[in-house]
NUROLUM-279894 format. One record per residue (C-alpha): y, x, z; residue in one letter. Coordinates in nm, 4 decimals. Layout:
BEGIN
atom Y->Y	X->X	Z->Z	res->A
...
# end
This chain:
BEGIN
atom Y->-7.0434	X->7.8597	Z->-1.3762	res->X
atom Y->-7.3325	X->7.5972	Z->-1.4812	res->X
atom Y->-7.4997	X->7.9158	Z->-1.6396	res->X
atom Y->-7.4810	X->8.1216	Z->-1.3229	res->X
atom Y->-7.6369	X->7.8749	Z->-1.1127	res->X
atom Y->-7.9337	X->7.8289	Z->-1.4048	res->X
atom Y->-7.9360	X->8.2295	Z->-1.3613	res->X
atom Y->-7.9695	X->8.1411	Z->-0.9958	res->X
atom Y->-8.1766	X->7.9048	Z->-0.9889	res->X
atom Y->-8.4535	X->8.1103	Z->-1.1774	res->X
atom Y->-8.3853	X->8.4770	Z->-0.9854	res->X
atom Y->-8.4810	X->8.2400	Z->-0.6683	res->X
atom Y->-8.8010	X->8.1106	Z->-0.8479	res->X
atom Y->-8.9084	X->8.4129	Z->-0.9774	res->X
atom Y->-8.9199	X->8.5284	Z->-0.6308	res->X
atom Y->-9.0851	X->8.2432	Z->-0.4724	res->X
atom Y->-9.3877	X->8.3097	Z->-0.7540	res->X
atom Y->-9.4200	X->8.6530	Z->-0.6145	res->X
atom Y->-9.3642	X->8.6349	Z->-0.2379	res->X
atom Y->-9.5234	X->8.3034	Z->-0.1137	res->X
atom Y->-9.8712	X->8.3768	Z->-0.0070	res->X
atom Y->-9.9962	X->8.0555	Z->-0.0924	res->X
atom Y->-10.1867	X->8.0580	Z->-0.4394	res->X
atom Y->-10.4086	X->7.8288	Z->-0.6607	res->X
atom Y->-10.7403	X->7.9457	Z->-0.8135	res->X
atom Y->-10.6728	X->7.8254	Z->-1.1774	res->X
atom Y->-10.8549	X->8.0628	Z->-1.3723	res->X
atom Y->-10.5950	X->8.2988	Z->-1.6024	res->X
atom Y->-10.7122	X->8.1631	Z->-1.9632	res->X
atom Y->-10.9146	X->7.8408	Z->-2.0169	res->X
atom Y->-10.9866	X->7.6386	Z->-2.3499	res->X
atom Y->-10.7375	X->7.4077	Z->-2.1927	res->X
atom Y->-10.3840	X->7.4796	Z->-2.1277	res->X
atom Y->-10.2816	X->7.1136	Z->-2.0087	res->X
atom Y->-10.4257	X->6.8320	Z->-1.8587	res->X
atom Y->-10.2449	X->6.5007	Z->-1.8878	res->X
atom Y->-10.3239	X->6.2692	Z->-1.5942	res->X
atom Y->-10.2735	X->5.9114	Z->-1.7637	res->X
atom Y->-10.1885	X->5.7172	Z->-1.4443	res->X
atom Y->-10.3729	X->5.3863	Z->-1.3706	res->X
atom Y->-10.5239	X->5.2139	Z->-1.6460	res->X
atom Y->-10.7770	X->4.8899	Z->-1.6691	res->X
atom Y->-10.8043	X->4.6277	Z->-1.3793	res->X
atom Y->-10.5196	X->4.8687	Z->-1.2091	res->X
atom Y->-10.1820	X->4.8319	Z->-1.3741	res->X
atom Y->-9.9919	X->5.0131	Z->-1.1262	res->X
atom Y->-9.6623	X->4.8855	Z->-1.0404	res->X
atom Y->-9.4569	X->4.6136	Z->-1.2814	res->X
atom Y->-9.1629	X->4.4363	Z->-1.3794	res->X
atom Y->-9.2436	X->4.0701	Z->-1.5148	res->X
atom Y->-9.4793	X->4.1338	Z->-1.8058	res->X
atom Y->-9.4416	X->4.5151	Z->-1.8211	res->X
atom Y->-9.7055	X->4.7212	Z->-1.6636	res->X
atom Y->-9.7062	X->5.0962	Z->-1.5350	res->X
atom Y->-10.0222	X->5.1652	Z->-1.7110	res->X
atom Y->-9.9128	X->5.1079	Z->-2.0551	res->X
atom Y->-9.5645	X->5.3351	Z->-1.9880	res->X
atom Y->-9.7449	X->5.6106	Z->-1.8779	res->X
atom Y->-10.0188	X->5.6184	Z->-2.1794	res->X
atom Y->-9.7314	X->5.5289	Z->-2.4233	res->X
atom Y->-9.5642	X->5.8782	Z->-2.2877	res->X
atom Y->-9.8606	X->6.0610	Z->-2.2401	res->X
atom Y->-9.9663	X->6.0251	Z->-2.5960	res->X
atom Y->-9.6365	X->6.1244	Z->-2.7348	res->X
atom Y->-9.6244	X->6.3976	Z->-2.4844	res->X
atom Y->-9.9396	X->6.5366	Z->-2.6027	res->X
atom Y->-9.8379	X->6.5109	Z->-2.9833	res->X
atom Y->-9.5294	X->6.7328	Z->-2.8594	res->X
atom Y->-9.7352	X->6.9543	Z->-2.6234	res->X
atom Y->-9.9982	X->7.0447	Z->-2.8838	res->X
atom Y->-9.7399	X->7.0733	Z->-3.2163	res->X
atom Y->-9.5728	X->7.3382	Z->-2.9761	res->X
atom Y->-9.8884	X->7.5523	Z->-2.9962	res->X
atom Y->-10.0798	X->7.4395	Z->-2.5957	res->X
atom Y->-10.4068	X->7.2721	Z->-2.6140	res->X
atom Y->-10.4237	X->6.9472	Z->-2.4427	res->X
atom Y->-10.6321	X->6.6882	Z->-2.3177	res->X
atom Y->-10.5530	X->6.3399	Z->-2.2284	res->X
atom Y->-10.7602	X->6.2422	Z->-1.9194	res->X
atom Y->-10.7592	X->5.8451	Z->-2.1064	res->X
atom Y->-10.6431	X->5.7401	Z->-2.4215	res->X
atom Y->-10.6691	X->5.3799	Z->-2.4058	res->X
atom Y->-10.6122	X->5.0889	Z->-2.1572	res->X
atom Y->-10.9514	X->5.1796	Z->-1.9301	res->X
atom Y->-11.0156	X->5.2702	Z->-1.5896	res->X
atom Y->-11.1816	X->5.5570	Z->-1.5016	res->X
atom Y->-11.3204	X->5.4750	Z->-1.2162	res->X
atom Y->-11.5721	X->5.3026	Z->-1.4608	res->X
atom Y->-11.6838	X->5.6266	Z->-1.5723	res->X
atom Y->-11.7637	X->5.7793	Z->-1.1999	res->X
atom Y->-12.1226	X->5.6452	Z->-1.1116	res->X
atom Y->-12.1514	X->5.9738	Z->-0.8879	res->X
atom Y->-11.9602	X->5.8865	Z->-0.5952	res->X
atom Y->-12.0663	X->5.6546	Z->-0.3550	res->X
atom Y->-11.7628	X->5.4853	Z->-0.2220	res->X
atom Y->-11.7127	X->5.1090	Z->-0.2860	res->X
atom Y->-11.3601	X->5.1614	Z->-0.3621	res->X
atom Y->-11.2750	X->5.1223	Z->-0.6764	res->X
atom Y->-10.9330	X->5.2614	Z->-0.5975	res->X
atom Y->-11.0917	X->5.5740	Z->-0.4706	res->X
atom Y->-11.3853	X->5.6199	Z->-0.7361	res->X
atom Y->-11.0887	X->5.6334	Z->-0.9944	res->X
atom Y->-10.9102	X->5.9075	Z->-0.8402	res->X
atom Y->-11.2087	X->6.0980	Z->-0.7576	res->X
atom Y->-11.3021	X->6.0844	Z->-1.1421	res->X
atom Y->-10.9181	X->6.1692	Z->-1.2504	res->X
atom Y->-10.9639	X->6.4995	Z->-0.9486	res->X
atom Y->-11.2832	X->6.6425	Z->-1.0954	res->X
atom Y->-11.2033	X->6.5878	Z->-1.4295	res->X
atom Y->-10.9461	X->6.8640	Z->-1.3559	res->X
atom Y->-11.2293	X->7.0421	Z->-1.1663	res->X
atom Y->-11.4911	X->7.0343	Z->-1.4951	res->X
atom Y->-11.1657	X->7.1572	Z->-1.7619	res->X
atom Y->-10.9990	X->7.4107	Z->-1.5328	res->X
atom Y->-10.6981	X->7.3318	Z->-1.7436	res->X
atom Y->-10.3789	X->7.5707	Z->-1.6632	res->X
atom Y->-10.2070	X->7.2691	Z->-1.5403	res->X
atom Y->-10.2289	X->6.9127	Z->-1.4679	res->X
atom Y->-9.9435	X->6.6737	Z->-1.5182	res->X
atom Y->-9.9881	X->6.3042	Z->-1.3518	res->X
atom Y->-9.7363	X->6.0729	Z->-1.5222	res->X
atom Y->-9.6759	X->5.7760	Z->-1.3326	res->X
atom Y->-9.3601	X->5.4950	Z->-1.2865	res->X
atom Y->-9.1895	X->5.4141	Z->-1.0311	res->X
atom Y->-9.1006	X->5.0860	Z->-0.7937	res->X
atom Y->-8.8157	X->5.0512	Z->-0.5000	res->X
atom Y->-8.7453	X->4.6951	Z->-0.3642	res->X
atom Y->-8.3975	X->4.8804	Z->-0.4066	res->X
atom Y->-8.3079	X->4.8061	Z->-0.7519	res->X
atom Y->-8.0050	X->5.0236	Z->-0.7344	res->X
atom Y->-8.2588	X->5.3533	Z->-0.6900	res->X
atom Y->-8.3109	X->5.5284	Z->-1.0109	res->X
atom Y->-8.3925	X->5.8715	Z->-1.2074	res->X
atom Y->-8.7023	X->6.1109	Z->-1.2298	res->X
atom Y->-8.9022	X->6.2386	Z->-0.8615	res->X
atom Y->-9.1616	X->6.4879	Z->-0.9405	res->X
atom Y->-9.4204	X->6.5841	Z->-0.6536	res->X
atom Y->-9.5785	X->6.9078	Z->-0.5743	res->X
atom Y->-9.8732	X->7.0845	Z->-0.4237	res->X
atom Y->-9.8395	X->7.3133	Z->-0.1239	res->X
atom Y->-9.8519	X->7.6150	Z->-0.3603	res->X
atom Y->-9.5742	X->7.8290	Z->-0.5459	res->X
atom Y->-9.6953	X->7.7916	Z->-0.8932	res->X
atom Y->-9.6911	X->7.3444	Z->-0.8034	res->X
atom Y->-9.3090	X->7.4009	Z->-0.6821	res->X
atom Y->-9.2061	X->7.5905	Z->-0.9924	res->X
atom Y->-9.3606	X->7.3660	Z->-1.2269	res->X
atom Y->-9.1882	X->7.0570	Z->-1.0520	res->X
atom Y->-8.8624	X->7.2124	Z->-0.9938	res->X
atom Y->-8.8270	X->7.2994	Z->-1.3171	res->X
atom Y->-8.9481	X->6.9454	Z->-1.4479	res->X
atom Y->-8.7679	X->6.7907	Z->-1.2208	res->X
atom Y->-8.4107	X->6.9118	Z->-1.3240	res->X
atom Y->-8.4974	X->6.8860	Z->-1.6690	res->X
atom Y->-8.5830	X->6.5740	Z->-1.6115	res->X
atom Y->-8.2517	X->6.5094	Z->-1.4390	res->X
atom Y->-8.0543	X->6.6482	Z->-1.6996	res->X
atom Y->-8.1835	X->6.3884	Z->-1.9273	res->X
atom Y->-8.1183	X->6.0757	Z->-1.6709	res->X
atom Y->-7.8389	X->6.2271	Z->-1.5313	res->X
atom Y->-7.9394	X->6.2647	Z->-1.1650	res->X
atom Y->-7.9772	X->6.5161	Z->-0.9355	res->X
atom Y->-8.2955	X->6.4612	Z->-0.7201	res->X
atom Y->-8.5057	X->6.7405	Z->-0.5845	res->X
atom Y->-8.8917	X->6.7906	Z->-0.6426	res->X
atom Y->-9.1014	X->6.6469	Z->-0.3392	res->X
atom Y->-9.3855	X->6.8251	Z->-0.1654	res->X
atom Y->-9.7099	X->6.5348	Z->-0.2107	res->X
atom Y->-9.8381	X->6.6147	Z->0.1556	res->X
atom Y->-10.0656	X->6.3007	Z->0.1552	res->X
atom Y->-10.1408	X->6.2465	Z->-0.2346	res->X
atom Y->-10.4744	X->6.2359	Z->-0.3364	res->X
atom Y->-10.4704	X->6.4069	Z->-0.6700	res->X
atom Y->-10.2360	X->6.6863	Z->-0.5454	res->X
atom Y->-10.4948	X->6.8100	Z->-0.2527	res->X
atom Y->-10.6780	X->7.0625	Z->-0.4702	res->X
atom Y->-10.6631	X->7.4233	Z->-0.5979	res->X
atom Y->-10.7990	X->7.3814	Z->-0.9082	res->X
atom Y->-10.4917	X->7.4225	Z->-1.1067	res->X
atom Y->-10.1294	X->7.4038	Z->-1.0333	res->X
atom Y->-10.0798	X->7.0199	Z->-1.0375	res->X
atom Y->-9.7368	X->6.8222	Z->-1.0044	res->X
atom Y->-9.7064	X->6.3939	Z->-1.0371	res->X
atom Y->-9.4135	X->6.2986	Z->-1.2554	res->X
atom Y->-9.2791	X->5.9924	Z->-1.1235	res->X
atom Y->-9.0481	X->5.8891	Z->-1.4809	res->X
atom Y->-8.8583	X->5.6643	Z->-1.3554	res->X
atom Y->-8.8372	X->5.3490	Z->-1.1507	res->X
atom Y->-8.9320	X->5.0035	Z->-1.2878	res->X
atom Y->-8.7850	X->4.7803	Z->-1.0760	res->X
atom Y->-8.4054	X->5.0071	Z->-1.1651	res->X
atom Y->-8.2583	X->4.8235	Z->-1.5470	res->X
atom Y->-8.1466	X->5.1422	Z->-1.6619	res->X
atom Y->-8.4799	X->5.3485	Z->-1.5970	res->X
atom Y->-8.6579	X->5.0504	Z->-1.7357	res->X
atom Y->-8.5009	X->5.0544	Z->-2.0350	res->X
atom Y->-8.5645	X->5.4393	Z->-2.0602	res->X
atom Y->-8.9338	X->5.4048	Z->-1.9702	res->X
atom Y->-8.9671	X->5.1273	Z->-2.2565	res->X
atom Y->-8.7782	X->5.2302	Z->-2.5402	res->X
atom Y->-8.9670	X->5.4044	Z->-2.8381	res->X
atom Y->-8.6728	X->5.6783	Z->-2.8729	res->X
atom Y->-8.5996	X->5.7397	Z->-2.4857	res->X
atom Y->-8.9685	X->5.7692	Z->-2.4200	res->X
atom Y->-8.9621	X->6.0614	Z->-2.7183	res->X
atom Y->-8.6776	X->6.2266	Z->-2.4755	res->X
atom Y->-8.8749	X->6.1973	Z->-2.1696	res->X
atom Y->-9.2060	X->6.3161	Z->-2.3401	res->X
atom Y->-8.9175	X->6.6090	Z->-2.4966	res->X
atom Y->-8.7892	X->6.6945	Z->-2.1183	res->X
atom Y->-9.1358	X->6.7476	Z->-2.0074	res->X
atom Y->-9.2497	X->6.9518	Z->-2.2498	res->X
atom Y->-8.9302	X->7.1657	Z->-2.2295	res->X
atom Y->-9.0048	X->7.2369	Z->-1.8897	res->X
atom Y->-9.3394	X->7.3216	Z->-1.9386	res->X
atom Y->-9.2093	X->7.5748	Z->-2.1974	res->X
atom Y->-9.0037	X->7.7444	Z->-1.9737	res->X
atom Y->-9.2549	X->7.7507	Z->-1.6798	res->X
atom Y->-9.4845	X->7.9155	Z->-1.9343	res->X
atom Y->-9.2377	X->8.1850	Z->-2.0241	res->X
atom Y->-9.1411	X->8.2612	Z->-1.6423	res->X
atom Y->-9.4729	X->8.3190	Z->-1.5663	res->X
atom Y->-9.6871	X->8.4252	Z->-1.8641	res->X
atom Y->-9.9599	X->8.2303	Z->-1.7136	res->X
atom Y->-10.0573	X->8.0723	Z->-2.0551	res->X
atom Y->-10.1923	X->8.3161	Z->-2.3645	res->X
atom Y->-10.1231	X->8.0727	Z->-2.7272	res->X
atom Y->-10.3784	X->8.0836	Z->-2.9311	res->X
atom Y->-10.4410	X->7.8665	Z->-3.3054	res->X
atom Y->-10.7171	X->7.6119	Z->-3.1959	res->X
atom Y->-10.9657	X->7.4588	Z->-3.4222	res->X
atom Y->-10.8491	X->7.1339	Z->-3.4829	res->X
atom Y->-10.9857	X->6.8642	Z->-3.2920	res->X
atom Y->-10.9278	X->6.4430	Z->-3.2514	res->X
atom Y->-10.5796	X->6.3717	Z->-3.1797	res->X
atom Y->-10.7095	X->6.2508	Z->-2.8246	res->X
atom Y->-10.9892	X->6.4915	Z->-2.7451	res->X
atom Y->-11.2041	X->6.1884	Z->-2.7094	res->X
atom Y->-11.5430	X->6.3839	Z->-2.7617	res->X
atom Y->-11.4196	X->6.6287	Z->-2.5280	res->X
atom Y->-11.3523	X->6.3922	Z->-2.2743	res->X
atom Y->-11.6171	X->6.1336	Z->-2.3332	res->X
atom Y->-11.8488	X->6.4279	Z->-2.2665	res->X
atom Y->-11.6883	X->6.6230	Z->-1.9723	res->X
atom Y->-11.7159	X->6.2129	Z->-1.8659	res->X
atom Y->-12.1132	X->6.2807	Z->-1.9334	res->X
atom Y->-12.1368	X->6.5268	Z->-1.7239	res->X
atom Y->-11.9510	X->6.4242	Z->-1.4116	res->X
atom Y->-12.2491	X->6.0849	Z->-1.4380	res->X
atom Y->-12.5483	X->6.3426	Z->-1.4180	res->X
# end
C-alpha cells in the first residue's frame, strides 16, 4: 500500500510538471547545479534557544549538505561559508535596511549563478513548544512545488511527521524566476526534540542526507540537471563567491 501511494504521489507530480502553465526561466544547464542559501549569518542570528543561534545550525548543515551534494556528482555553491552577513557585501542597493540589503544580496546572488536550484535552509521558532518537524516553502511555480513536496516528505520521513509543503506568497527570497527556489525550514528551535536534531553532529548528517535524497529524486523526475566531472575547486567555492560578490559591488 505505502508503495502505491509513493507510485501516486509521483504519477500526480509528474503531471503537475507538465500541465501547470506557470514556469521559471532557469536556464537548462549552468556551471552551477545548486545554490545553498545559508540563512542569516553576522549581527543577524535568526531565531534562538538560550545560547544556540539559527545562524550557526543552518551553516553547520549547509556545509555538510554541500560535502554530500557535491560527492554525489552536482556542483554547488554555498552563498556563505562562515559566520558573516551578507548584507556587508551589497554596497549597490540603497536601502538603509540592513535586513533588506542582506536579502537583496542573498536574491541576486542567485540572479549572477543561475544555479538549477536554490535551497534556503533556515530553523524554526513557535511560542508553541509542542510544534515540531520539517515545513518547506515554495514558489508559485510547478518546478518550486515539486522540489518542496518531495523535500518535504523526505524530510518527514526522517522526523516522523506528516506536514505539507507551503506556498511562500509573501517571502522575499521566493519572489523570483530565476531558478526554482524552495526555503527549508529544518526544524523548530524552540520544540526539544527538533532541537536536539538540529544540534547533533549525526542527526544533522541525516537531515543534510534527506535533503540531498530529495534533490536526487527531483533530478531524476525531471532530467533538469546534465552531471558532469568538474574541475576541482575549494571545498566552499570561496573564489567563486568572493568574486560573483565583486561583481554585484560594481
Amino acid at each position: 500500500m505505502r508503495y502505491l501511494h509513493s507510485f501516486f504521489r509521483i504519477v500526480v507530480l509528474l503531471l503537475l510538471l507538465v500541465c501547470m502553465p506557470a514556469r521559471t526561466e532557469a536556464i537548462p544547464l549552468t556551471p552551477i547545479h545548486i545554490l545553498i542559501d545559508v540563512g542569516h549569518g553576522g549581527v543577524d542570528s535568526g531565531t534562538s534557544y538560550g545560547n544556540l543561534h539559527e545562524k550557526d545550525i543552518n551553516l553547520q548543515i549547509a556545509k555538510r549538505l554541500y560535502e554530500q551534494l557535491t560527492k554525489a556528482g552536482y556542483s554547488v555553491a554555498l552563498n556563505r561559508y562562515e559566520d558573516i552577513a551578507l548584507s556587508d557585501d551589497n554596497r549597490w542597493l540603497g536601502n538603509r535596511s540592513r535586513h533588506i540589503r542582506d536579502l537583496a544580496q542573498r536574491k541576486n546572488l542567485a540572479k549572477e549563478i543561475v544555479p538549477q536550484m536554490m535551497l534556503s535552509l533556515h530553523v524554526n521558532w513557535s511560542s508553541d513548544s509542542r510544534r515540531r518537524g520539517p515545513v518547506v516553502l515554495y514558489q508559485s511555480n510547478e518546478q518550486s512545488f515539486m522540489l518542496a513536496d518531495l523535500l518535504q516528505s523526505s524530510l518527514n520521513r526522517l522526523a516522523n511527521t506528516n506536514d505539507k509543503p507551503v506556498k511562500g506568497k509573501t517571502y522575499y527570497m521566493l519572489r523570483h524566476s530565476y531558478c526554482p527556489s524552495v526555503i527549508v525550514e529544518m526544524g523548530f528551535i524552540s520544540n526539544a526534540s527538533d532541537r536536539e536534531m538540529l544540534t547533533t553532529p549525526a542527526s544533522q548528517e541525516k537531515i543534510a542526507q534527506a535533503i540531498r535524497e530529495a534533490v536526487s529524486e527531483y533530478v531524476t523526475l525531471t532530467g533538469n540537471l546534465k552531471m558532469e566531472t568538474f574541475a576541482e575547486e575549494s571545498w566552499w567555492q570561496e573564489p567563486l563567491i568572493q568574486q560573483i560578490n565583486g561583481r554585484l559591488d560594481e
